[in-house]
N, C-alpha and C positions, 0 to 999 in steps of 0.2 A: 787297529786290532793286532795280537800279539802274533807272532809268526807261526806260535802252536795252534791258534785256532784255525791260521789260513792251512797247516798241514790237516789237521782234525777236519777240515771241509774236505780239501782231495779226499782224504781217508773215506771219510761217511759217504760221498758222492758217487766215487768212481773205483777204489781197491774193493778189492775181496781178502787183503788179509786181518786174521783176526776176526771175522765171521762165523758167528757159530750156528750150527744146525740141529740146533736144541731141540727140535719137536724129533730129531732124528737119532739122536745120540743119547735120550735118557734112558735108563734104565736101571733093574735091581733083579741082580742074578738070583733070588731065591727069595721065598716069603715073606713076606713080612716077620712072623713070630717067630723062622730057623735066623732071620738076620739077628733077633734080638738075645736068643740064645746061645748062637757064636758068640757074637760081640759084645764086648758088655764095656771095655776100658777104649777109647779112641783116641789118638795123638793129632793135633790141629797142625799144618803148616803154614805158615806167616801165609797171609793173604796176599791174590800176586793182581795185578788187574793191567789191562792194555797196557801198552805205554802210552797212547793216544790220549787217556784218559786224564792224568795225573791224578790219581787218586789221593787224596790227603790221608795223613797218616792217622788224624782223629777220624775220618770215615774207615781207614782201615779198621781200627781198633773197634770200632761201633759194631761194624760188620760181623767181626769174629766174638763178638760177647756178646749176640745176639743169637749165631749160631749155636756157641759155646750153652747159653740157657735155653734153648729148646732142645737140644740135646741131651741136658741135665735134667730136665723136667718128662723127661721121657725114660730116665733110670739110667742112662749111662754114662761113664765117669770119663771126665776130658782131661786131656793133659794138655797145657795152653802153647802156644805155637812160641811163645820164649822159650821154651826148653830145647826145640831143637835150632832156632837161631841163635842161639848161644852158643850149641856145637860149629854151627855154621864158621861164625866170628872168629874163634879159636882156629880153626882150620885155616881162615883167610889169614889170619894174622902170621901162621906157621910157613903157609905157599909165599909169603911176601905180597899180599893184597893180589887183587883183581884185574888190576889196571896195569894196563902194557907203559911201561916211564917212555918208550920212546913214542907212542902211535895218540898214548890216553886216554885209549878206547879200553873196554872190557876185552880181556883174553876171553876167548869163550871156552877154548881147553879145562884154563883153571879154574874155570865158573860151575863147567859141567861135573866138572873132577871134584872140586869141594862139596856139590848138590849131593853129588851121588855119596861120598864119605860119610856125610854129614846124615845121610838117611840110614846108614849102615849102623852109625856110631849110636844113633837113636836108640833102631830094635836093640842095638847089643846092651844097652846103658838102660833103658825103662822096659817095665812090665806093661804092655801095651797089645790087644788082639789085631788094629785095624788102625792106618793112618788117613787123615781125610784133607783134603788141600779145597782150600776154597779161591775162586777165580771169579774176575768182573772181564766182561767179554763184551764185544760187539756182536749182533747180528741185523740182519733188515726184515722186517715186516712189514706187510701189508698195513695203510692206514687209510679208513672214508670219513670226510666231515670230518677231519679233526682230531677222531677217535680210534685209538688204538688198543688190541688185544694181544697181548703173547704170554706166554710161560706163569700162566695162572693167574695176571691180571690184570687190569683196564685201567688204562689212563686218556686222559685228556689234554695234547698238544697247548701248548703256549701258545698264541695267537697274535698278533700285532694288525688291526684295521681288516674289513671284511673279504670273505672272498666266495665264488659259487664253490656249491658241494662238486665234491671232488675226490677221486682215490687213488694212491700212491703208494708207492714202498721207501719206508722211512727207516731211521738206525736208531738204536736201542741199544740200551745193557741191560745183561743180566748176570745173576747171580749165580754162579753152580757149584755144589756141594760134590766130590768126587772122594771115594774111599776104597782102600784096597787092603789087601786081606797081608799076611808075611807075606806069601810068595812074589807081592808087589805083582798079583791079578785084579783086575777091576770087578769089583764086585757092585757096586753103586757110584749113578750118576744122575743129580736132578736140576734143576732149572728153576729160577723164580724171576722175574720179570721185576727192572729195578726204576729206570724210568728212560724217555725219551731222551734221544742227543740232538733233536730238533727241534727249532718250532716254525709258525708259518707266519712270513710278514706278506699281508695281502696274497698274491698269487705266487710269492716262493717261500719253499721249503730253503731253511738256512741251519746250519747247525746249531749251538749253542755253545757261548764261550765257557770254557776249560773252570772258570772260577763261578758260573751259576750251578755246576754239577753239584752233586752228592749233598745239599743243602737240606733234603727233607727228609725227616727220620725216621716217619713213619712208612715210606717208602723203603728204606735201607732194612728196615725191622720185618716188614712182608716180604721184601723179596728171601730173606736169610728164610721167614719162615716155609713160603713156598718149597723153599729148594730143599731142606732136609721133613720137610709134611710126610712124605712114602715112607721116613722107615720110623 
């Protein structure tokens, strides 16, 4: 087993970071119908997900054209999350890249420095009401018999040979839609439940390696819708 998944177990197991408190943190400062009145044009930013994760970049893209058309079928016009990675790129390429030549690690200075430019250079450069960043996260839930409930929907544990009923708190991702107005204030925040990062062989809970993730699409397609359904 690859040394990502043996980190990805401590992670799921025993950290707290990168846990989210989704049932805690959702929210939409104002009505539904004054949201859609405001807002009419929204700017996507690249999709960011754990690192734990490794997201693949065709599930990223999935992810965002999925949100991207429930969005669009709801009247509002998106501008796609290449327009401000492209300012991104440009920036990186002006500070002399990201990466420290002597350590090889990410500068985090230059990292935060070009984010924030790069969201400046946005508003100033497109005609846009509201930017929305989309995130795949960790949290744990509660799970009995196999079966799991969080952030709008029910799934069903992988299993490997039998075992007695039983309840536990198991790791998850999910999906969350977050949007902010100019002032860069939170105006919406929501959740959609994407799938398990476990399953159960016999009488343990084990995580699941890094390359069975993000395989089902119609998974990736409910959670994106769950998480932008409120507005």
């Amino acid at each position: 087993m690859r040394y990502v998944v043996a980190f990805l177990m401590s992670a799921l197991l025993f950290a707290n970071v990168g846990v989210a408190a989704s049932d805690d943190d959702a929210y939409l400062t104002m009505k539904k119908r004054d949201f859609r009145k405001t807002f009419s044009v929204i700017a996507l930013a690249p999709v960011d997900a754990d690192a734990y994760l490794e997201m693949p970049d065709a599930a990223k893209a999935m992810l965002e054209q999925e949100v991207t058309a429930r969005l669009e079928k709801r009247g509002y016009i998106v501008i796609p999350s290449t327009v401000l990675e492209e300012i991104r790129e440009v920036m990186e390429r002006q500070v002399g890249g990201l990466t420290n030549p002597d350590s090889g690690e990410v500068d985090l200075a230059k990292f935060q420095a070009v984010r924030e430019h790069a969201y400046r250079e946005l508003w100033f450069t497109q005609t846009f009401d509201a930017l929305a960043t989309i995130r795949v996260s960790i949290e744990k839930v509660p799970m009995e018999s196999d079966r799991v409930e969080w952030d709008g929907v029910k799934q069903r544990l992988e299993t490997e040979g039998r075992s007695h009923k039983y309840a536990a708190s198991i790791s998850v991702s999910s999906v969350s839609v977050s949007i902010y107005d100019k002032n860069n204030s939170p105006i919406y925040r929501f959740y959609g439940g994407l799938e398990p990062l476990m399953y159960r062989n016999g009488e343990q809970l084990l995580p699941l390696e890094v390359s069975k993730l993000f395989l089902d699409e119609k998974r990736i397609r409910k959670a994106a819708q769950v998480a932008v359904d409120p507005i």
